[in-house]
Residue, then its C-alpha position, 0 to 999 in steps of 0.5 A: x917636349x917630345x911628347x908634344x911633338x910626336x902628338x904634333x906629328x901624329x896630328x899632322x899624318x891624320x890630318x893628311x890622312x882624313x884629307x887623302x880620304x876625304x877627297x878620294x871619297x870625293x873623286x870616287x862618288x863624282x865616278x860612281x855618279x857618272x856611272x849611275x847615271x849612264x848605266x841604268x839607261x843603257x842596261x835597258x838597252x841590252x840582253x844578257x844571255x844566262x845558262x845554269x847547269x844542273x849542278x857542278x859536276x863534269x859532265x853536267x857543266x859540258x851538257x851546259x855548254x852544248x846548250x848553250x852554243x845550240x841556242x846561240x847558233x839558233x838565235x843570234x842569226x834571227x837578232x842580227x838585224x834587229x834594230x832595238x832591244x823590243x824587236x829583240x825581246x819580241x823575236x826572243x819572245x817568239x822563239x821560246x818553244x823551238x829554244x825548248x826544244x834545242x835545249x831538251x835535244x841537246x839534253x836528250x842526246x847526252x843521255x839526260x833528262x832534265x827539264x828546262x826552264x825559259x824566260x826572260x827576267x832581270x838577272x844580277x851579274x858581276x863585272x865582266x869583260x867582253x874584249x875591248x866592251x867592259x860592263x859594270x856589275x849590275x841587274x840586266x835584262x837576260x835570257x835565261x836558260x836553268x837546266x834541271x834543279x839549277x844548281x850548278x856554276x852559271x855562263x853568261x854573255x851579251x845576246x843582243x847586242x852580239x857579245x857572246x863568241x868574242x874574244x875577252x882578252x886580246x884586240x877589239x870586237x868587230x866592226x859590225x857589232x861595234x856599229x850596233x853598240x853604237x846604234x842603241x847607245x848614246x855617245x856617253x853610254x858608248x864611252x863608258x863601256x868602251x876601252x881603246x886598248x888593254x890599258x883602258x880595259x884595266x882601268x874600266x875594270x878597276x873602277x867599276x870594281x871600286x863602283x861596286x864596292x862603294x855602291x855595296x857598302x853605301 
């Protein structure tokens, strides 16, 4: 008799289990859907900005970041304006030697002389936080600048819209740069990415964690 009623029980948690598991697998795929759906659109709407050191050592790491705040002080004034990500890509585009050249210069005064690469192409990036802007993992659009073998840790941000010196822990970006995020996106894009307050920011980050996550696994 109670044999039969532990295996009673035992079906029983299953039950609720397989239940639980089914219907959370539910909630998470209408999630991801939802995402899927706005994402791929408006990944094409932006560029990445992506730098990669030589290597990992100190000073190859520090020599990274002076290039990459040279480029940004060069170009983000010449994006400004720019209305959509074909005026960004052509403006970008234009640029390509004078970037080269600020990046080698940069290099150059530090005692180094590697070479640089440049281009845009689709890059993989994870998760990332940039103040009240959360963006899913995914392929994006980017610039991106390898310094000598590119063996080193990488840096990224957003170029276009203008990502790049915001704060990612604490208050909201900008009002013009808000105003821009709302120009190239539609509404829903909009209100994927964009958390009202910290505890909305945790919550986008989690879910698009669990996104990514299932979209891994699946």
């Amino acid at each position: 008799m109670k044999v039969k009623n532990i295996k009673k029980r035992i079906y029983i948690l299953l039950g609720i289990l397989i239940t639980i598991l089914s219907v959370t697998t539910l909630v998470i795929s209408k999630e991801i859907n939802k995402i899927e759906a706005c994402t791929y659109d408006y990944k094409e709407k932006l560029i990445r900005f992506h730098v990669i050191a030589n290597s990992d050592t100190d000073e190859d790491q520090e020599l990274k970041l002076k290039v990459r705040d040279a480029v940004i002080a060069y170009l983000q004034p010449k994006l400004e304006n720019s209305k959509s990500i074909e005026e960004s890509e052509a403006i970008i585009k234009d640029e390509y030697n004078n970037l080269e050249k600020i990046s080698k210069d940069i290099i150059s005064k530090n005692g180094y002389d590697y070479n640089v690469d440049i281009g845009l192409q689709y890059s993989d990036f994870p998760a990332k936080q940039y103040s009240s802007v959360v963006l899913p993992a995914g392929k994006y659009k980017a610039l991106k600048i390898i310094i000598g073998q590119g063996k080193g840790k990488n840096w990224w941000c957003v170029m276009f819209p203008p990502l790049c010196f915001v704060d990612e822990q604490n208050g909201v970006i900008d009002e013009k740069t808000d105003e821009k995020l709302k120009e190239i996106l539609t509404p829903q894009e909009y209100d994927l990415i964009m958390a009202k307050n910290k505890t909305e920011v945790g919550n986008l980050k989690f879910k698009f964690k669990i996104a990514e996550v299932f979209q891994n696994l699946f």
